[in-house]
N, C-alpha and C positions, 0 to 999 in steps of 0.2 A: 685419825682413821681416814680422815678425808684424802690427805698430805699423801699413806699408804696407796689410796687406790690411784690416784691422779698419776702417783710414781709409777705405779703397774702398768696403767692404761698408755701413759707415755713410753716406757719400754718396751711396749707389746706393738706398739705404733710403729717405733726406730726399728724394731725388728722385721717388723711387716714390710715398710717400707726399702727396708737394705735386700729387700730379699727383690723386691718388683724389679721389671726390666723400665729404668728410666734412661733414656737416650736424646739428649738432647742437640740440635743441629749446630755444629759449630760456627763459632764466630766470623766474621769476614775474615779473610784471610792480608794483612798489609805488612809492607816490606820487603824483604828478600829471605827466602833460605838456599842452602844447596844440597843433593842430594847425589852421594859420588861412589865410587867404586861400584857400578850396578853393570848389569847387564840388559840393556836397552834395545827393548823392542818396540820399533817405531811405530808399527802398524801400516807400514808400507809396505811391508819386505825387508829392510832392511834390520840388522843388527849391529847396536855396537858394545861392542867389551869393554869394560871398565873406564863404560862413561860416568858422563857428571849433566846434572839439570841445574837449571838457575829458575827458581821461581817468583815471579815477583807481584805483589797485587792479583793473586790467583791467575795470574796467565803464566808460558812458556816462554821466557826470556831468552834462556840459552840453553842448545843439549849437543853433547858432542865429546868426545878424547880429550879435546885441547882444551875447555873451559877451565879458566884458571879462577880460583878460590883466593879470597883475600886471606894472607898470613892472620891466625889470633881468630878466626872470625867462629862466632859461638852457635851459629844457626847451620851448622852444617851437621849432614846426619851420614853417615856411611855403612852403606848398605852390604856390606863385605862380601862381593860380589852375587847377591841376590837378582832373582829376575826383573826387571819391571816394565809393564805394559802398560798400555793405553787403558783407561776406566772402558769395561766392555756392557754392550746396549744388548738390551733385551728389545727387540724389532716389533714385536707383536705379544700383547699381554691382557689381562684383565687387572694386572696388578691396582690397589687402591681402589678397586671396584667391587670385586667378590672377595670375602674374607673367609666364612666358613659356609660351604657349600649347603648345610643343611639348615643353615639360620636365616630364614629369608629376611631379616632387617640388616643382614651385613651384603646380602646382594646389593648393588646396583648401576649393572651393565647394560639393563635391554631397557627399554621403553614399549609402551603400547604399541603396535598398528605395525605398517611392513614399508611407508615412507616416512622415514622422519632423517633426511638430511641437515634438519634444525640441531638436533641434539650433540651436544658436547660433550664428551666425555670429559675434561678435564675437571668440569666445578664438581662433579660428585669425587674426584679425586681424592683419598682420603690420606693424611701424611702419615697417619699414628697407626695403620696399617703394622701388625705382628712381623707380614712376613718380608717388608721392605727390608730390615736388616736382613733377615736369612739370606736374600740375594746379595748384601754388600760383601758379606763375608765371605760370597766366592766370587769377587771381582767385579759385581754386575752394579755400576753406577749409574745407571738412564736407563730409560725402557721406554715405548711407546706407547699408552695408555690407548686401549681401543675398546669402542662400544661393541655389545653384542645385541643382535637381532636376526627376523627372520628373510630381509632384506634388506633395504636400504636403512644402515645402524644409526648414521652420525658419522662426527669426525672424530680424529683421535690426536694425542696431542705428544710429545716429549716428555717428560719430566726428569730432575734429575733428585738422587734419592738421598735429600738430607734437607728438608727444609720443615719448616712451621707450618704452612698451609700451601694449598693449590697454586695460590699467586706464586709464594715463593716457587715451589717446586717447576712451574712454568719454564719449560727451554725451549721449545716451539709450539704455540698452539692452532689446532686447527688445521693441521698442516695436510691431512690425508681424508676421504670421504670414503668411508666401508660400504660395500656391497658384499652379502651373502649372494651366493649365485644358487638356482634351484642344480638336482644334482645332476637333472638332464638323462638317468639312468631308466632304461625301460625294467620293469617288477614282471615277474614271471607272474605268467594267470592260468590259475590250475583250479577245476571244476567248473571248464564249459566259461559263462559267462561273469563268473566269480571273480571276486578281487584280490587273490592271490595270496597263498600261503594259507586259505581260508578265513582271512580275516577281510576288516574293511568293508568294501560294496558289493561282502557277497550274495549272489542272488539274484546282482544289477549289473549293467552295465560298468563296464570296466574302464577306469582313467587311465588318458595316456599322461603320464608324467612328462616325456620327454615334450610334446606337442603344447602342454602346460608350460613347460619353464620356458620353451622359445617364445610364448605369449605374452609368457611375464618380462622377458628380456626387451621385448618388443614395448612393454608399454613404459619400461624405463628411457629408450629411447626417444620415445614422445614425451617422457618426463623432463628431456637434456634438448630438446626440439625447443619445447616451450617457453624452457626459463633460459635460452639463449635468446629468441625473441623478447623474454622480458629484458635482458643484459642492454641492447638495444633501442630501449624505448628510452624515447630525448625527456617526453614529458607523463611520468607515472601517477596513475589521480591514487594506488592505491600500493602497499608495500605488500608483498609475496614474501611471509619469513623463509618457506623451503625453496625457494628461487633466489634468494637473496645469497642463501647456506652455500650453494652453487658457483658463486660468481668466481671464486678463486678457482674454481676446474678451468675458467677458458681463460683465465689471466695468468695460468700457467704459476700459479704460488700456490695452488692445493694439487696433488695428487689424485687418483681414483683408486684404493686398493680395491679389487676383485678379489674375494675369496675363491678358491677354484682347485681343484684339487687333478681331475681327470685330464685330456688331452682335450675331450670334447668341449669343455666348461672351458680353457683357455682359449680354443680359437670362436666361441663364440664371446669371450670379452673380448678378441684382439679386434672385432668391429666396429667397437667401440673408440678406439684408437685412429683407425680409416677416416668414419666419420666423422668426429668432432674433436681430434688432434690432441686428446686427453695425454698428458703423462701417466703412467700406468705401471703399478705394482702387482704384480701375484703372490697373495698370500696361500701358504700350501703347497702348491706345484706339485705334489708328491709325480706326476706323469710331463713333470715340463721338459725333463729331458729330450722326450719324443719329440718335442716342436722347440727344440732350443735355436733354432737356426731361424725360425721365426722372430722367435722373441729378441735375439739380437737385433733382427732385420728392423725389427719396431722400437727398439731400443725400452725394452719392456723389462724390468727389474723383477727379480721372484725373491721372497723371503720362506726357505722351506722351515715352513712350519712344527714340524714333531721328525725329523730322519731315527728315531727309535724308535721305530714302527714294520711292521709287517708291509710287504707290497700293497698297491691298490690291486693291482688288476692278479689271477691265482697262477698265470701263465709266467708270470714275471722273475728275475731271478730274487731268489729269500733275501740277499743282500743289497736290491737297489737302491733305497733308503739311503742306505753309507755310501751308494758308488755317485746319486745325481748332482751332487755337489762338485766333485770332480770334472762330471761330464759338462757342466754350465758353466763352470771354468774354463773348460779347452775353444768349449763355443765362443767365449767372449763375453756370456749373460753376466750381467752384474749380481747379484745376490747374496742375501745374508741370512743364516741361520737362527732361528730360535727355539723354542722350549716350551712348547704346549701342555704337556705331560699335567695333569691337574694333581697330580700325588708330589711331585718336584715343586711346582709353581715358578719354573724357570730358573731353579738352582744349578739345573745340569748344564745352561746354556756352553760353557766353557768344554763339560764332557764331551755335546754333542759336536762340537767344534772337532775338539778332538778325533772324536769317531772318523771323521773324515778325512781326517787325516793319515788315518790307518786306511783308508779307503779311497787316496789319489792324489790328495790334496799335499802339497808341501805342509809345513808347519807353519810358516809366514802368512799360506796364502789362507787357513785355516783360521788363524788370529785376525787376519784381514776381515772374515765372513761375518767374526763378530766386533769389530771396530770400525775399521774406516769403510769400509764397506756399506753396514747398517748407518753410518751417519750417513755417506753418501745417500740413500735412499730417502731417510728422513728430510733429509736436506739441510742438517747440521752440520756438516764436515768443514763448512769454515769456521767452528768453532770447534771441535772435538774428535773422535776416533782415531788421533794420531799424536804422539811425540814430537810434536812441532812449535815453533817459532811462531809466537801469537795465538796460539790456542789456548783453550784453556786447562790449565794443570786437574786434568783429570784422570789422576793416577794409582794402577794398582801395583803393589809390591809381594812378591811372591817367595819364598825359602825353596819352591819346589816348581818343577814344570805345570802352569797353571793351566793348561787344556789335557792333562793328565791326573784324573782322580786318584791314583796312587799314593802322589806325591804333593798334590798342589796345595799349599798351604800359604793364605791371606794374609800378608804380618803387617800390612798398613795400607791404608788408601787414602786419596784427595780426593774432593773434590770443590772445584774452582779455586784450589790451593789448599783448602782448610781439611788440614789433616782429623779424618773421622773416626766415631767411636765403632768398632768394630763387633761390639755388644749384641748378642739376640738371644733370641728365645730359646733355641735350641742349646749355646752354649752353657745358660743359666741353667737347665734342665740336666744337661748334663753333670755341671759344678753340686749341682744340687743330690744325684744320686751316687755321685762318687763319692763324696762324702758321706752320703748316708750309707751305704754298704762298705766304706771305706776301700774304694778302687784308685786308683793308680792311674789319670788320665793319661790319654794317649794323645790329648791336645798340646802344639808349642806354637810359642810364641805370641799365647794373649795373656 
């Protein structure tokens, strides 16, 4: 009897467990493969037809027409002329930080108080994160892990999306310092000396918001006054952790991302810039077009944030959103796209790419916004966002136009060579109800 139930209990196990999404991070990748007959897109601009990669030790040996392949040789894969790109970065994310919005023990992006340039995003990084695969499966290999707050967040770091833990996952950390910006927008005040829209301080005296956030802009300036004078001092009796967090803003190895969205919130971060010679990201931008000529001048980087969105301002035309990517292009702004969307969680980043490209952009220079581009910003591009000679083999392989939801379908990816499980949540979900009503998938090629 005993023999009966152990037999049970163990079937019931093998079944349970054949059913879970296990995914486990590929091996290192040594040796050589080759991968040939493709259609190779560099992420420069360029394209080549029925090339060939040589991958060796997880970097980019050789890619090109003429790469010649040893007769007999068994590591060769042929991609019978399939697309393949560069692995594409998600620029700005919560990824491995928030998991399910209503479960407050899978948060953890914000931190208490409104200065905390100490805080890291990377160690709360989580690897076993549900929805890391759903992003590999439409191309997206790295992403930029960023804190949230209600001003100064912390740093944010790279990670690249197939490893054990944080350590591993690590591709750059620390690399960028978040600033939420207040929104600077004056609140209509209706009922005399009321707080507007009837809520709030009605009855009292009414805040100026805008006169606030210049306040607060102003006392961050004295926060970048100070701990540069700390940077300075030969002999310190005492360590400043949030001046310490700092030091890489003036050693020009961390960035400042601004969050900023309006026209007014970017030229009041571009001050910032003036004064203390910061390198400088704008995340958002939704109105950077209007001061792209600026942000050239300053050589100030935008990553637009959500372009599947409505205008900021109501005067605006319905489809700026698709066209400012175009327009920061012709300026010369450097900039890359991502995927805010919290119903997506940056699945569409490839879409929105897309979009843009129905809206000005080449198709090259589209694939650029989320590759070499967003490493350029990051400050990985000597390791990744392109099809290069000494990078690393971080690569996606596509049956169909991958910034085309139509058709774009993920039939393999690297990364740092080690060809990954393309396995998620979603696909098992789906295996799982076709099956059970016996449907007919419309999935190829997993």
């Amino acid at each position: 009897m005993q023999k009966i139930i152990l037999s049970a209990f163990l079937a019931a196990s093998l079944s349970y467990l054949q059913a879970q999404e296990t995914v486990l991070p590929a091996n290192e990748q040594k040796g050589s493969f080759y991968l040939v007959n493709a259609t190779i897109h560099i992420g420069n601009g360029r394209v080549i037809q029925k090339g060939v990669i040589k991958v060796t030790n997880g970097k980019i040996e050789a890619v090109g027409d003429n790469v010649s392949v040893p007769a007999g040789a068994d590591n060769v894969t042929d991609l019978n002329g399939q697309d393949l790109y560069p692995g594409l970065i998600l620029p700005a994310s919560t990824l491995g930080l928030n998991e399910i919005s209503a479960v407050r023990a899978t948060q953890d992006a914000r931190e208490i108080g409104e200065l905390n340039p100490n805080v890291r995003a990377i160690v709360a990084y989580n690897t076993d994160s549900k929805v890391i695969n759903t992003l590999r499966s439409n191309g997206i290999l790295l992403a930029n892990v960023v804190p949230q707050g209600d001003f100064v967040a912390g740093t944010s770091s790279v990670v690249q999306l197939d490893a054990w833990n944080w350590e591993d996952a690590a591709y750059k950390t620390d690399a960028g310092l978040h600033v939420y910006m207040p929104s600077l927008l004056p609140r209509p005040n209706f009922g005399g000396r009321g707080g507007g829209f009837g809520m709030g301080n009605f009855g009292g005296q009414s805040n100026d918001p805008v006169k606030e956030g210049l306040a607060k802009m102003e006392e961050l300036k004295t926060f970048f006054r100070e701990a540069k004078a700390y940077q300075q001092l030969a002999d310190r009796k005492a360590t400043n952790l949030k001046f310490e967090a700092v030091k890489g803003l003036f050693e020009k190895k961390q960035k400042l991302y601004m969050h900023a969205s309006t026209a007014k919130q970017i030229l009041v971060a571009l001050d910032f810039v003036n004064e203390f010679g910061f390198e400088m990201v704008i995340v958002g931008g939704s109105e950077s077009y209007q001061v792209a000529d600026l942000l050239k001048q300053h050589n100030v980087s935008v990553i637009l944030q959500q372009p599947h969105s409505l205008p900021t301002a109501g005067d605006d035309d319905v489809d700026q959103p698709y066209k400012t990517a175009a327009q920061l292009q012709k300026a010369g702004v450097l900039f890359s796209i991502s995927d805010d969307d919290s119903q997506t969680r940056g699945r569409n980043l490839a879409f929105n790419a897309g979009t843009a490209a129905a809206y000005g952009l080449d198709k090259e220079e589209a694939l650029a916004a989320i590759t070499l581009n967003a490493a350029r910003i990051m400050g990985v591009a000597d390791k990744t966002g392109s099809i290069e000679v000494g990078k690393d083999a971080n690569i996606v392989v596509s049956s169909g136009d991958l910034l085309d939801m139509r058709n774009s379908n993920v039939t393999a990816a690297y990364i740092q060579g080690r060809k990954i499980d393309l396995t998620d949540k979603h696909k098992l979900l789906n295996d799982r109800f076709e099956q059970k009503y016996q449907l007919k998938s419309p999935r190829k090629g997993f």
